[in-house]
VOVEXZA-764802 format. One record per residue (C-alpha): residue in three letters; x, y, z. Coordinates in nm, 2 decimals, decimal comma. Layout:
N
aa	px	py	pz
ALA	X	Y	Z;
...
This chain:
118
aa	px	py	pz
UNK	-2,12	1,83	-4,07;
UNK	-2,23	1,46	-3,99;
UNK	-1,83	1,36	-4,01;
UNK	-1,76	1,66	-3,78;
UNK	-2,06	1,54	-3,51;
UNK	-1,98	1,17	-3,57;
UNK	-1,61	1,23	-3,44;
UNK	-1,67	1,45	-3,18;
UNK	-1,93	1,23	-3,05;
UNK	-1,64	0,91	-3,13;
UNK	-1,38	1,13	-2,94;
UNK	-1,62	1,20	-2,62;
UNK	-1,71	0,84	-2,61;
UNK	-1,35	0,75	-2,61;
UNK	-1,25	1,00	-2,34;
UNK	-1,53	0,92	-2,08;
UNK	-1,43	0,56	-2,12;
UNK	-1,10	0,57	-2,11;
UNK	-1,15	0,74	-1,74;
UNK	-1,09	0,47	-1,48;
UNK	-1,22	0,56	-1,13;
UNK	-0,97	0,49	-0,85;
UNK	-1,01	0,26	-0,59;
UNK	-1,04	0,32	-0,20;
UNK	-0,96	0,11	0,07;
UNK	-1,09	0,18	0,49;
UNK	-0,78	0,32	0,66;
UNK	-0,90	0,15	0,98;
UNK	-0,82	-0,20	0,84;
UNK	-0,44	-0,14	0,80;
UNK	-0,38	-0,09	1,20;
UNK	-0,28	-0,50	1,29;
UNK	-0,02	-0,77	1,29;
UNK	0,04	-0,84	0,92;
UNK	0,24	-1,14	0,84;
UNK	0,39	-1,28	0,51;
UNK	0,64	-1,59	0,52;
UNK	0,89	-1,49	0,86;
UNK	0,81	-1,11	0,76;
UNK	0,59	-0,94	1,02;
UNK	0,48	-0,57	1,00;
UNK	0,25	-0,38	1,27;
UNK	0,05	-0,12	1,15;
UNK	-0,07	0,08	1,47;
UNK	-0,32	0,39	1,45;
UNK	-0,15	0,74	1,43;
UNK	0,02	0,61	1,19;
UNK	0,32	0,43	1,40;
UNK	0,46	0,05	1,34;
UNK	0,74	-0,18	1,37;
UNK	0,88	-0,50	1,11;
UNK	1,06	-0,75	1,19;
UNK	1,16	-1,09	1,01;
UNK	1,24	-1,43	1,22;
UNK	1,46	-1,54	0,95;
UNK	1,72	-1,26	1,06;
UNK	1,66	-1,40	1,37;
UNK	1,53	-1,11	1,48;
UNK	1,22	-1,06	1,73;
UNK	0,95	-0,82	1,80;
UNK	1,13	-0,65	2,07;
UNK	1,42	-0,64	1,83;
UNK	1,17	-0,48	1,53;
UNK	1,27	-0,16	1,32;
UNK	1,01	0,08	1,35;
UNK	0,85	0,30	1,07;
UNK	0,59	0,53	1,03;
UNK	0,28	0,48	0,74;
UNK	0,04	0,75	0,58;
UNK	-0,20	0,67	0,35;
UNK	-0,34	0,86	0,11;
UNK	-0,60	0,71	-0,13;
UNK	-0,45	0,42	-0,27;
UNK	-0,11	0,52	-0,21;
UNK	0,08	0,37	0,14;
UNK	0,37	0,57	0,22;
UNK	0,59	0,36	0,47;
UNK	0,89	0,56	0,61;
UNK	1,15	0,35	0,79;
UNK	1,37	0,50	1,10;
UNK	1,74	0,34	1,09;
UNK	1,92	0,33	1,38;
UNK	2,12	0,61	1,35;
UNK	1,77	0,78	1,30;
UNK	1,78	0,82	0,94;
UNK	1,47	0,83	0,77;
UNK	1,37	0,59	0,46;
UNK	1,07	0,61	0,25;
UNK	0,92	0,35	0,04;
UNK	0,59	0,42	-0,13;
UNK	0,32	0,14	-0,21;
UNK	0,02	0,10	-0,41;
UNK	-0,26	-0,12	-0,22;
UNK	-0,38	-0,35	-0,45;
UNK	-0,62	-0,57	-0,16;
UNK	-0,76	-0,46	0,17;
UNK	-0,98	-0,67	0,37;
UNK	-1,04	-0,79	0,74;
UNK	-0,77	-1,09	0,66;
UNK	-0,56	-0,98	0,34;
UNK	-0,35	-0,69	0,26;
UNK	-0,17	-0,68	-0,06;
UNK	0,07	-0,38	-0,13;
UNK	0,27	-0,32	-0,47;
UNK	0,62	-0,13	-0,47;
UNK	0,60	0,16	-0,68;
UNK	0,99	0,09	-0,80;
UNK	0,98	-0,26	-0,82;
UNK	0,65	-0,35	-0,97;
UNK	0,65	-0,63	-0,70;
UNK	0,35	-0,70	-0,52;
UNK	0,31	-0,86	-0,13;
UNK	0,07	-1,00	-0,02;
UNK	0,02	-1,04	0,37;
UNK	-0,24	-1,20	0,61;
UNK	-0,36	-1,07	0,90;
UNK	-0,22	-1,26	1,26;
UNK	-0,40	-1,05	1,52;
């Protein structure tokens, strides 16, 4: 009986442990000019934006928009080409302060880091 209690109080222990609680990050801090290198992303509220990168040689007037949800950790950033299709890419924010905003691509495993500009 004290084998029986031992491992069930072993196994309980290892479960509640083994729980890891998820972070959350403040909406409000994504809306901003985000910049990383010549890549710029604008994060407006309602969930709106636009990206652009001045190595294309390619302005903000000239920036693809997007629209961005997010949903716990999760940033869900869907792309409108120009012929109006839509593209999804889905994140996992790994930083989000006043100045820093760090995102990881769920397919990649590659993580971005970006600083606020405005």
């Amino acid at each position: 009986m004290k084998k029986i209690c031992l491992f069930a109080t072993l196994f309980v222990f290892v479960i509640l442990s083994s729980c890891k609680k998820e972070e959350s990050f403040d909406e409000s801090l994504i809306p901003g000019k985000w910049q990383t290198g010549t890549e710029f992303w604008v994060y407006e509220f309602g969930g709106l934006g636009h990206t652009w990168d001045t190595a294309d040689d390619v302005t903000e007037d000239e920036a693809q928009s997007f629209t961005w949800e997010k949903s716990d950790t999760r940033l869900t950033v869907t792309h409108i080409g120009e012929m109006g299709e839509m593209i999804p890419k889905t994140y996992t924010i790994t930083t989000l302060t006043n100045t820093t905003f760090a995102i990881k691509d769920e397919v990649t495993g590659r993580v971005t880091t970006y600083n606020r500009v405005e």
